[in-house]
N, CA, C and O atoms as a GROMACS GRO file, in nm:
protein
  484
    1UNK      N    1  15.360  19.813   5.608
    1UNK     CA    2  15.466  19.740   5.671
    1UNK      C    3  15.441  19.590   5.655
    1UNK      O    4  15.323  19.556   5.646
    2UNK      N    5  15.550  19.480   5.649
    2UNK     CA    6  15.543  19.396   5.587
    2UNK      C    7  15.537  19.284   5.732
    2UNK      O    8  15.619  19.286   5.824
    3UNK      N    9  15.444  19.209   5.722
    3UNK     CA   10  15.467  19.143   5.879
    3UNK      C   11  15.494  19.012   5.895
    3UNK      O   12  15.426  18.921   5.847
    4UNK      N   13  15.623  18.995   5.982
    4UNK     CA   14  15.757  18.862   6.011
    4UNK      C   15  15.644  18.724   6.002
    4UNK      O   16  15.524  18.749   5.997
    5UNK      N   17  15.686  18.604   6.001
    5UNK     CA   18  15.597  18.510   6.064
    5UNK      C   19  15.549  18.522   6.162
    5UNK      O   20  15.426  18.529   6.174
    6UNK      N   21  15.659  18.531   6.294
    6UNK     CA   22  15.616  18.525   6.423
    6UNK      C   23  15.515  18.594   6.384
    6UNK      O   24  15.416  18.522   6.369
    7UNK      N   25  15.493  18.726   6.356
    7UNK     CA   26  15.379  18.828   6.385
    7UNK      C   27  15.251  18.804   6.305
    7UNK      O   28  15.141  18.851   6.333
    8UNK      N   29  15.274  18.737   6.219
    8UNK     CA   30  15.160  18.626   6.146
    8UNK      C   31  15.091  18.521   6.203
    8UNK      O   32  14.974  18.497   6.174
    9UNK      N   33  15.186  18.423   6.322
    9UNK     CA   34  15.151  18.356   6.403
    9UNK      C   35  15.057  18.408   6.512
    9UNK      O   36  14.940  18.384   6.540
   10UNK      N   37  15.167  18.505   6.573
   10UNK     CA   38  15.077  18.589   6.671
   10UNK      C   39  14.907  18.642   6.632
   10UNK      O   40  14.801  18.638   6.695
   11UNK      N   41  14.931  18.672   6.547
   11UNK     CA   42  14.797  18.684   6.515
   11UNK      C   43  14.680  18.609   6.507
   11UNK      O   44  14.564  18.640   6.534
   12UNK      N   45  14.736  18.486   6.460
   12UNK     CA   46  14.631  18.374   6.436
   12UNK      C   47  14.604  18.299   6.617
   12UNK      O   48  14.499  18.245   6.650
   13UNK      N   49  14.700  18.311   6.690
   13UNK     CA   50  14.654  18.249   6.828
   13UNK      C   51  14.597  18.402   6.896
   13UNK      O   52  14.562  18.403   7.013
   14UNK      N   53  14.592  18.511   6.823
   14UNK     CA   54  14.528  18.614   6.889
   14UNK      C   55  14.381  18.597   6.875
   14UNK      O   56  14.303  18.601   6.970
   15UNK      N   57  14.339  18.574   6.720
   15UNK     CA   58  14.292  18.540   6.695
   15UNK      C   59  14.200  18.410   6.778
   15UNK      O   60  14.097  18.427   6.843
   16UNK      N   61  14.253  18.313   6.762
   16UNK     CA   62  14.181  18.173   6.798
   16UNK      C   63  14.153  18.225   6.938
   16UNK      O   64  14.033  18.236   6.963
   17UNK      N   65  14.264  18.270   7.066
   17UNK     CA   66  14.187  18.277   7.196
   17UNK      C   67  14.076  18.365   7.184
   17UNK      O   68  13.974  18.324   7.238
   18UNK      N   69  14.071  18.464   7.133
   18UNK     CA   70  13.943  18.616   7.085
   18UNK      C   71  13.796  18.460   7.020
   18UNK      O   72  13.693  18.416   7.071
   19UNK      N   73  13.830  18.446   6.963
   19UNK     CA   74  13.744  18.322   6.911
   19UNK      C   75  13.629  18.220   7.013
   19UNK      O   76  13.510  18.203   7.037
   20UNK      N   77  13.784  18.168   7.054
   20UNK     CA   78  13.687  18.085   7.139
   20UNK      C   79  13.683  18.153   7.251
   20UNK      O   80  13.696  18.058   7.328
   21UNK      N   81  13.673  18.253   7.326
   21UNK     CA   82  13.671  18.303   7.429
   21UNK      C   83  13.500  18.311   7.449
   21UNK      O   84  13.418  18.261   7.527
   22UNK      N   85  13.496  18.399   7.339
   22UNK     CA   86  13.344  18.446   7.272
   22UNK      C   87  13.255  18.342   7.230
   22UNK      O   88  13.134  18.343   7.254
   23UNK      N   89  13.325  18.239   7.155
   23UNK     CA   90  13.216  18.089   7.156
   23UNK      C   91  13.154  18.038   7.257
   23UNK      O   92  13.038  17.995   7.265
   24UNK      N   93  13.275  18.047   7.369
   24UNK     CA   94  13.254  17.974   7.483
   24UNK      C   95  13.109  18.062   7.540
   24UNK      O   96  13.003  17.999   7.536
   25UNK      N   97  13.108  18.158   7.575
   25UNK     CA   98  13.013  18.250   7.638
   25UNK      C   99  12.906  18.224   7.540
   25UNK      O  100  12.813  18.156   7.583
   26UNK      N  101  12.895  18.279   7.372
   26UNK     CA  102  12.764  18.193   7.322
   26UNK      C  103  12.718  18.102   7.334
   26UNK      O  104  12.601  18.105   7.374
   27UNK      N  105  12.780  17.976   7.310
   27UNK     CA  106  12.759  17.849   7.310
   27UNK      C  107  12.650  17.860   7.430
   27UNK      O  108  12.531  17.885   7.409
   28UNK      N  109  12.725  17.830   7.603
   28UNK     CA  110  12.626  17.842   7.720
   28UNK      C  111  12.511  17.939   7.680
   28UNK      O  112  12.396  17.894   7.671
   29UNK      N  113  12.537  18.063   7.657
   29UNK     CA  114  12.415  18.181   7.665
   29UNK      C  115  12.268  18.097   7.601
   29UNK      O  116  12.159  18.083   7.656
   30UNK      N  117  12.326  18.039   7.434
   30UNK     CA  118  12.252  17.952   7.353
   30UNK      C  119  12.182  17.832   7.432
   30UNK      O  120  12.065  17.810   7.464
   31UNK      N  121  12.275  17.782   7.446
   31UNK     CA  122  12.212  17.657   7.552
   31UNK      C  123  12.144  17.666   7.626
   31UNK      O  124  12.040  17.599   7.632
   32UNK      N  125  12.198  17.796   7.750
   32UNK     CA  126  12.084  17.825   7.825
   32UNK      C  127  11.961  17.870   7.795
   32UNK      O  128  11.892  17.851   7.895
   33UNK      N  129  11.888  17.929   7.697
   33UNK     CA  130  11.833  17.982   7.677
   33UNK      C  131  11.742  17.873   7.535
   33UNK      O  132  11.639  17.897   7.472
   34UNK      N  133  11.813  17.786   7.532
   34UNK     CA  134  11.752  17.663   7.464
   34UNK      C  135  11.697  17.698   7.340
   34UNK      O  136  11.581  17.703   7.299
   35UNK      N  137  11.800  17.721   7.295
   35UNK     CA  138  11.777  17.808   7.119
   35UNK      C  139  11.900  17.703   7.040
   35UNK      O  140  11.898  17.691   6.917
   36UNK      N  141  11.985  17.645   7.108
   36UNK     CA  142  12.075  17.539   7.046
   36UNK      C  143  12.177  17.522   7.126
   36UNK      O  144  12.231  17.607   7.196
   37UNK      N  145  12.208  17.387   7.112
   37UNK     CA  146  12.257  17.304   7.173
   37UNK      C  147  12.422  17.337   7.163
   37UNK      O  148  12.484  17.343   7.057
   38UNK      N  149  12.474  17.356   7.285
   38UNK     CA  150  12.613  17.386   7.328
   38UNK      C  151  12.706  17.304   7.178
   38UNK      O  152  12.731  17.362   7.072
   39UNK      N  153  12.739  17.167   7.208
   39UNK     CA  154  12.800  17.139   7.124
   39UNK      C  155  12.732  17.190   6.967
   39UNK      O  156  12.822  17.173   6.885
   40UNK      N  157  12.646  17.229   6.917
   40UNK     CA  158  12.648  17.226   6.817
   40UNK      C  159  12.714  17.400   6.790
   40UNK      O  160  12.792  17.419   6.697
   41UNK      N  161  12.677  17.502   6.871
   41UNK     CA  162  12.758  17.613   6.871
   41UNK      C  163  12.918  17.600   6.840
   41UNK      O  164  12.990  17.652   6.756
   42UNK      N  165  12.948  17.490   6.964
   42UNK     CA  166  13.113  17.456   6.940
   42UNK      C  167  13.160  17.407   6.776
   42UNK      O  168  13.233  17.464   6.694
   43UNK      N  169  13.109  17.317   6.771
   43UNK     CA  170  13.125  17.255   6.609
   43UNK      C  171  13.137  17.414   6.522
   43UNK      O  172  13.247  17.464   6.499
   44UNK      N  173  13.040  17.463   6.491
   44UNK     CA  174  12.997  17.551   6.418
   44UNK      C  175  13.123  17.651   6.384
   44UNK      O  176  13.158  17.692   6.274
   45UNK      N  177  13.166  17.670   6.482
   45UNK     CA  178  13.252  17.763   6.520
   45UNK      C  179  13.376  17.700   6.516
   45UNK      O  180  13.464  17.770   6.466
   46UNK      N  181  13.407  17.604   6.548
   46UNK     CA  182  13.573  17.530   6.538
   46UNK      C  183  13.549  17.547   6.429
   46UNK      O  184  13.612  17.647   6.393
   47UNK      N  185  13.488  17.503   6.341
   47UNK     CA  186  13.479  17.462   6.210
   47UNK      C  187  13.521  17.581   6.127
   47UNK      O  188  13.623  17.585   6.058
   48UNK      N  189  13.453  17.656   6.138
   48UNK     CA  190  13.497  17.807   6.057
   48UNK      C  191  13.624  17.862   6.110
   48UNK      O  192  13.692  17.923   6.027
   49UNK      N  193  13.669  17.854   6.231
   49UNK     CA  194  13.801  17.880   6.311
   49UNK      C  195  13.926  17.783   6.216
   49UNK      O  196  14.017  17.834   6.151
   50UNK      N  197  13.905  17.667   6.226
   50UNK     CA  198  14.008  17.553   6.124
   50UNK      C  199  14.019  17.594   5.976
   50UNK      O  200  14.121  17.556   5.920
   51UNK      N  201  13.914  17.678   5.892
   51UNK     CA  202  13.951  17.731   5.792
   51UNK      C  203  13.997  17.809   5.782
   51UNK      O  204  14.090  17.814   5.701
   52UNK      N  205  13.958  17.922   5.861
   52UNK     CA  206  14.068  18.045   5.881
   52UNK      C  207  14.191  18.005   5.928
   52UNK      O  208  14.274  18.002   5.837
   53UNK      N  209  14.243  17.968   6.054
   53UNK     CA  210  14.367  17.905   6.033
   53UNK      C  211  14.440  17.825   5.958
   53UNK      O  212  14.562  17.810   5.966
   54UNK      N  213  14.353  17.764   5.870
   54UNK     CA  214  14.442  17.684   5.788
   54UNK      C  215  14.486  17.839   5.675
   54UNK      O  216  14.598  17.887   5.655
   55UNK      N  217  14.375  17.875   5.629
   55UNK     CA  218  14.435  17.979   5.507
   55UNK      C  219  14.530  18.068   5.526
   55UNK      O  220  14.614  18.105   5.444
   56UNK      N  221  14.512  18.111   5.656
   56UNK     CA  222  14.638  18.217   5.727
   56UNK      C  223  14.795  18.140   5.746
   56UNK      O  224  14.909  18.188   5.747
   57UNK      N  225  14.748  18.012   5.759
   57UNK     CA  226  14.919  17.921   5.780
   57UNK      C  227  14.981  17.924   5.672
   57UNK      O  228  15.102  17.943   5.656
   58UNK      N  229  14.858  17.897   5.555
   58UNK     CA  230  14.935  17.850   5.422
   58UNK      C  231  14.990  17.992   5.360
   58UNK      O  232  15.104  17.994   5.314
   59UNK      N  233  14.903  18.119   5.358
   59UNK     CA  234  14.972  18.258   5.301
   59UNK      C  235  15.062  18.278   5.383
   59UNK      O  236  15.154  18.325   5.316
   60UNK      N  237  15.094  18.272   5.498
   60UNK     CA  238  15.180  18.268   5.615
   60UNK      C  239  15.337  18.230   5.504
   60UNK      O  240  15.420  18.303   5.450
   61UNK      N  241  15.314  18.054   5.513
   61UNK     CA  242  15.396  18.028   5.459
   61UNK      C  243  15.449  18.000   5.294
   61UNK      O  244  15.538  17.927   5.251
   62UNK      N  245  15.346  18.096   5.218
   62UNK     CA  246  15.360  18.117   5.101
   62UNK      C  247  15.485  18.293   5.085
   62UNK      O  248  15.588  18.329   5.026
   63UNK      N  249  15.397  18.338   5.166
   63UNK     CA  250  15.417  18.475   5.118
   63UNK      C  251  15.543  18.465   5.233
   63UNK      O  252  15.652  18.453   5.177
   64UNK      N  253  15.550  18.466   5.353
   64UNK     CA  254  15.654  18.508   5.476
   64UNK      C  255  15.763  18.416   5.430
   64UNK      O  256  15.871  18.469   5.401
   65UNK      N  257  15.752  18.306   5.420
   65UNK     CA  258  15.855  18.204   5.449
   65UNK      C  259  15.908  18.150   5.297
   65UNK      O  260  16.028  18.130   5.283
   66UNK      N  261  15.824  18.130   5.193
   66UNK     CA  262  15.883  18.083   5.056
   66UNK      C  263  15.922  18.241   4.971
   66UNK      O  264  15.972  18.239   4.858
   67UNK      N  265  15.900  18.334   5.025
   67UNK     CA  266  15.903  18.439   4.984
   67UNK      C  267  15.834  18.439   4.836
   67UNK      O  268  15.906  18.478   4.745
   68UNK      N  269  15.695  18.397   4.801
   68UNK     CA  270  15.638  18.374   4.679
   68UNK      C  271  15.519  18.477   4.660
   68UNK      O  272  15.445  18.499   4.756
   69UNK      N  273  15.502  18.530   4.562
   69UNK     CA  274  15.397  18.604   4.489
   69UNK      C  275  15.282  18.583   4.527
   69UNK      O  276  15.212  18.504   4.465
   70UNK      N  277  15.225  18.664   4.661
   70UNK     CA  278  15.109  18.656   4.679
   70UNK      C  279  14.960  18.595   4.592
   70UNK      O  280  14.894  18.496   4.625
   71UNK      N  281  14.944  18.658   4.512
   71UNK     CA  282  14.893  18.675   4.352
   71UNK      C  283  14.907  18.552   4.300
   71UNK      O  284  14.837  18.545   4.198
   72UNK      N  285  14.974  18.437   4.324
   72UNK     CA  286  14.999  18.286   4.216
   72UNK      C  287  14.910  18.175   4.310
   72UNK      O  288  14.867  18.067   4.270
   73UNK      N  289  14.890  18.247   4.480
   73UNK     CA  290  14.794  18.186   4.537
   73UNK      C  291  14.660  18.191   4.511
   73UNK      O  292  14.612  18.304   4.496
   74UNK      N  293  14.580  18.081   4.499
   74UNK     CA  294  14.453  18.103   4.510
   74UNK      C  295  14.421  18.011   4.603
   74UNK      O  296  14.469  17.897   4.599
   75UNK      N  297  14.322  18.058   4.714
   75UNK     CA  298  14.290  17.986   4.813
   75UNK      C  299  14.092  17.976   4.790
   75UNK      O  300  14.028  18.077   4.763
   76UNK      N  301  14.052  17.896   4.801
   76UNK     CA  302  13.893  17.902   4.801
   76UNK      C  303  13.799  17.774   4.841
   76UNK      O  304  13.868  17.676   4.870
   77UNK      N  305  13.670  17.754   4.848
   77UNK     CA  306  13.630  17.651   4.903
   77UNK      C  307  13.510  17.635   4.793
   77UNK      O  308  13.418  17.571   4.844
   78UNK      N  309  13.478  17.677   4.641
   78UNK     CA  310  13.430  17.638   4.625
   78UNK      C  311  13.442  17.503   4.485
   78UNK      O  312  13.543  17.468   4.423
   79UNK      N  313  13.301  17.453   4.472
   79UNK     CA  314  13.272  17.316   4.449
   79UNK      C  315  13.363  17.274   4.321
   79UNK      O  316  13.363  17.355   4.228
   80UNK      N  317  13.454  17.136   4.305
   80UNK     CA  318  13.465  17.112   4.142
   80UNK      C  319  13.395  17.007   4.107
   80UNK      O  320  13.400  16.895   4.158
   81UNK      N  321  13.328  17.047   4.017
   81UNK     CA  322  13.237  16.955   3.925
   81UNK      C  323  13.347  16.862   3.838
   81UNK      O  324  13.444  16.899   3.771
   82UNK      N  325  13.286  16.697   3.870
   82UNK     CA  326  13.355  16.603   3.816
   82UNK      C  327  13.270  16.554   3.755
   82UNK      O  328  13.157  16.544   3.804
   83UNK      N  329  13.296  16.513   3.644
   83UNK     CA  330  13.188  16.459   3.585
   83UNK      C  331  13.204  16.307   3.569
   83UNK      O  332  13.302  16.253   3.620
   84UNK      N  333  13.114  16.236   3.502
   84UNK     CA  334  13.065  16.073   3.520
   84UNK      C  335  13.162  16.052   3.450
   84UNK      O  336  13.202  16.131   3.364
   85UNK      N  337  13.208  15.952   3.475
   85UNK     CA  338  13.302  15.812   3.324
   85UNK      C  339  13.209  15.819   3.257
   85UNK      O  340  13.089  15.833   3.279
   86UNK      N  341  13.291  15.805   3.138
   86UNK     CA  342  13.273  15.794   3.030
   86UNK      C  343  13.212  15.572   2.996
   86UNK      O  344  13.100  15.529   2.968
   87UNK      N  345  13.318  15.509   3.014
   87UNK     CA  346  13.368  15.393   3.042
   87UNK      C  347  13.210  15.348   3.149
   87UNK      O  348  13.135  15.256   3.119
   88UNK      N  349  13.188  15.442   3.278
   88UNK     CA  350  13.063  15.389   3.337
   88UNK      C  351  12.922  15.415   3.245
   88UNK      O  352  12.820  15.347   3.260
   89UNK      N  353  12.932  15.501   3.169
   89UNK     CA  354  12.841  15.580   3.112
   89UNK      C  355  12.812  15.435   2.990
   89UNK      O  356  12.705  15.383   2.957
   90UNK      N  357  12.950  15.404   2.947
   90UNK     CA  358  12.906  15.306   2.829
   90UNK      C  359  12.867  15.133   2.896
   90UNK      O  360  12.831  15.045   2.817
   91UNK      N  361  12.879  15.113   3.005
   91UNK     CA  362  12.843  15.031   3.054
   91UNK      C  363  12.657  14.999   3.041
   91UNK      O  364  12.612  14.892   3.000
   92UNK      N  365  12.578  15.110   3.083
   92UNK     CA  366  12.473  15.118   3.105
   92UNK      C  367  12.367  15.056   2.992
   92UNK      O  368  12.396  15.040   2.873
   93UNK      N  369  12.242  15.025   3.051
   93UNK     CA  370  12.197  14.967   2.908
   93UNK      C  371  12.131  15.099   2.876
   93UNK      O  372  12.121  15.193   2.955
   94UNK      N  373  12.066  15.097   2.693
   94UNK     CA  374  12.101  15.206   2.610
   94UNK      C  375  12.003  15.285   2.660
   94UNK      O  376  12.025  15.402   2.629
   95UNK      N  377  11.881  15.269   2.739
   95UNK     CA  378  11.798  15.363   2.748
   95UNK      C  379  11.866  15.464   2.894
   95UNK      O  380  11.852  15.586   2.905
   96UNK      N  381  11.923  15.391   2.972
   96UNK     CA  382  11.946  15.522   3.073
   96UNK      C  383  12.093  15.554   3.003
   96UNK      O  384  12.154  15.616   3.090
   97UNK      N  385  12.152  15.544   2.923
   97UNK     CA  386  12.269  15.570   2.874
   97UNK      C  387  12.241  15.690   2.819
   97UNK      O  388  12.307  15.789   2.850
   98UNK      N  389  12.110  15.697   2.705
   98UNK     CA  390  12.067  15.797   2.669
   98UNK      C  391  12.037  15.920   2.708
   98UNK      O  392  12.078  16.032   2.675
   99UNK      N  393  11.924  15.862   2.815
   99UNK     CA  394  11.870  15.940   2.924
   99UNK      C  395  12.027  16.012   3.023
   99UNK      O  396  12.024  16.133   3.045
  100UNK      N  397  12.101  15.964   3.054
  100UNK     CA  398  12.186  16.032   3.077
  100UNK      C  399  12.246  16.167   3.028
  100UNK      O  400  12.258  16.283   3.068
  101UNK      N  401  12.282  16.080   2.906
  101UNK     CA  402  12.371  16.165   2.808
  101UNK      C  403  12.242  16.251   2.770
  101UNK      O  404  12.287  16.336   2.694
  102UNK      N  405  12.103  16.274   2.784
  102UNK     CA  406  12.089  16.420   2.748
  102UNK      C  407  12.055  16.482   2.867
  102UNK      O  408  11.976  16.576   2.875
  103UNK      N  409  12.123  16.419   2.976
  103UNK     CA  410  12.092  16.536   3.121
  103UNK      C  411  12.224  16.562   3.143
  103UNK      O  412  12.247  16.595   3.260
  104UNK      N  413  12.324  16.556   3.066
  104UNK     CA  414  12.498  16.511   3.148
  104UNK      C  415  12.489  16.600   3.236
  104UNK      O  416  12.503  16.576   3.356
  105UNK      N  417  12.454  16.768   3.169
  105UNK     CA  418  12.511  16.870   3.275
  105UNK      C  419  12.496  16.773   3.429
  105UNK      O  420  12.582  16.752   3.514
  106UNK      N  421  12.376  16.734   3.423
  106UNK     CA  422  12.338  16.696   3.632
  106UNK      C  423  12.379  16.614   3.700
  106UNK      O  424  12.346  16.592   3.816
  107UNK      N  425  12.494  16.531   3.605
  107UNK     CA  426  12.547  16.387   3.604
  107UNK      C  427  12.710  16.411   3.648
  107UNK      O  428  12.801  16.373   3.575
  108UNK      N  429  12.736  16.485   3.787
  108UNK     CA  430  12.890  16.532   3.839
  108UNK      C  431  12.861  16.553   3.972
  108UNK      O  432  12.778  16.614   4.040
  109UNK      N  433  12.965  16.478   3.987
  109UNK     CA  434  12.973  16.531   4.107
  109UNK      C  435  13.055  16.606   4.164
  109UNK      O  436  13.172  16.615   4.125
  110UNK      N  437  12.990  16.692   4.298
  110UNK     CA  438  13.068  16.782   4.378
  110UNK      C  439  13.134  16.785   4.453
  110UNK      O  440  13.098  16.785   4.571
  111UNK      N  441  13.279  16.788   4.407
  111UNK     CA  442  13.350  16.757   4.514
  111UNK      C  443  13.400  16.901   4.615
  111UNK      O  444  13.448  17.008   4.579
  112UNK      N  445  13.374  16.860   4.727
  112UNK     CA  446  13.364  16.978   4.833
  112UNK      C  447  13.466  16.925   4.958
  112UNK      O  448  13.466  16.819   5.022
  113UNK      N  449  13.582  17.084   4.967
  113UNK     CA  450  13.652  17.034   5.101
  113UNK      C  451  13.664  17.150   5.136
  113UNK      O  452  13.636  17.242   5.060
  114UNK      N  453  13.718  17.173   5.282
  114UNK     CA  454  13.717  17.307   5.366
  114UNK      C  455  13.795  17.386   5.266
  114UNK      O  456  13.732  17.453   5.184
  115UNK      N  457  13.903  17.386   5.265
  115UNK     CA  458  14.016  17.489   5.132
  115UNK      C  459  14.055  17.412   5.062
  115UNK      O  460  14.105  17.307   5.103
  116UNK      N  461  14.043  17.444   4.918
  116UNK     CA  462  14.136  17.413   4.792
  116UNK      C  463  14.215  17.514   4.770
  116UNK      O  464  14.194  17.632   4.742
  117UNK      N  465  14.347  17.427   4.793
  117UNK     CA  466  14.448  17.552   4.793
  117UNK      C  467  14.515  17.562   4.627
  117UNK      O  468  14.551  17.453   4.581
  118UNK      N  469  14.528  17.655   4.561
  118UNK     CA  470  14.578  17.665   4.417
  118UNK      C  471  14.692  17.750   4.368
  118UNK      O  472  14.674  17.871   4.374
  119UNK      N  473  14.813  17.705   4.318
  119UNK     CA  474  14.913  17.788   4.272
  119UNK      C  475  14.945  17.809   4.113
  119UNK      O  476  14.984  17.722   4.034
  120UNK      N  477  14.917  17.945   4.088
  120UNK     CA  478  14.886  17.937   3.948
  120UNK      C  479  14.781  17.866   3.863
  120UNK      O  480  14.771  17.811   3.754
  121UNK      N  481  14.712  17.893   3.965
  121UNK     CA  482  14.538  17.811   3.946
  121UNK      C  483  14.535  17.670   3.938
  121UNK      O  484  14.428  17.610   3.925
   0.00000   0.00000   0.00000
């Protein structure tokens, strides 16, 4: 069975109160018991809570509401490797230019965010 927004919504605040209901009670238990620090439980946990809601909003409103091909979404969090200028690369004087250019692979950086969202990759 195919399920409305609302019932997509519903889910995700079913979700989030089930969530933090249960954080809340770790978090203290943790604290009390001085194995880690309340706020850092909270963080921990919003944090992974804000990705899941974000990915559920966006298929939400991919699939429920644009009526679009599940399948053309790609949702994921991991890293894209960017690599150095070229232009900075020729700037350099010739010995770390070199030295670069025979390490390039290690010479990118990672760019990292909670979801990269992708349509048709």
């Amino acid at each position: 069975m195919k399920q409305t927004t609302q019932q997509s919504i519903q889910e995700i605040i079913n979700t989030y109160n089930t969530v933090i209901g249960v954080m809340e009670e770790t978090a203290h238990e943790k604290d009390n018991a001085g194995e880690r620090a309340y706020g850092g439980v909270v963080r921990a946990t919003k944090g992974k809570l804000q990705e899941f809601i974000t990915q559920k909003l966006i298929e939400t409103a991919w699939i429920d509401e644009l009526k679009q091909d599940k399948n053309r979404l790609t949702i994921n969090s991991k890293k894209i490797a960017i690599p150095i200028k070229r232009d900075y690369l020729d700037r350099q004087p010739e010995n770390i230019k070199k030295y670069i250019l025979s390490n390039i692979d290690n010479y990118v950086y990672k760019l990292s965010v909670d979801k990269h969202i992708f349509i048709d990759n």
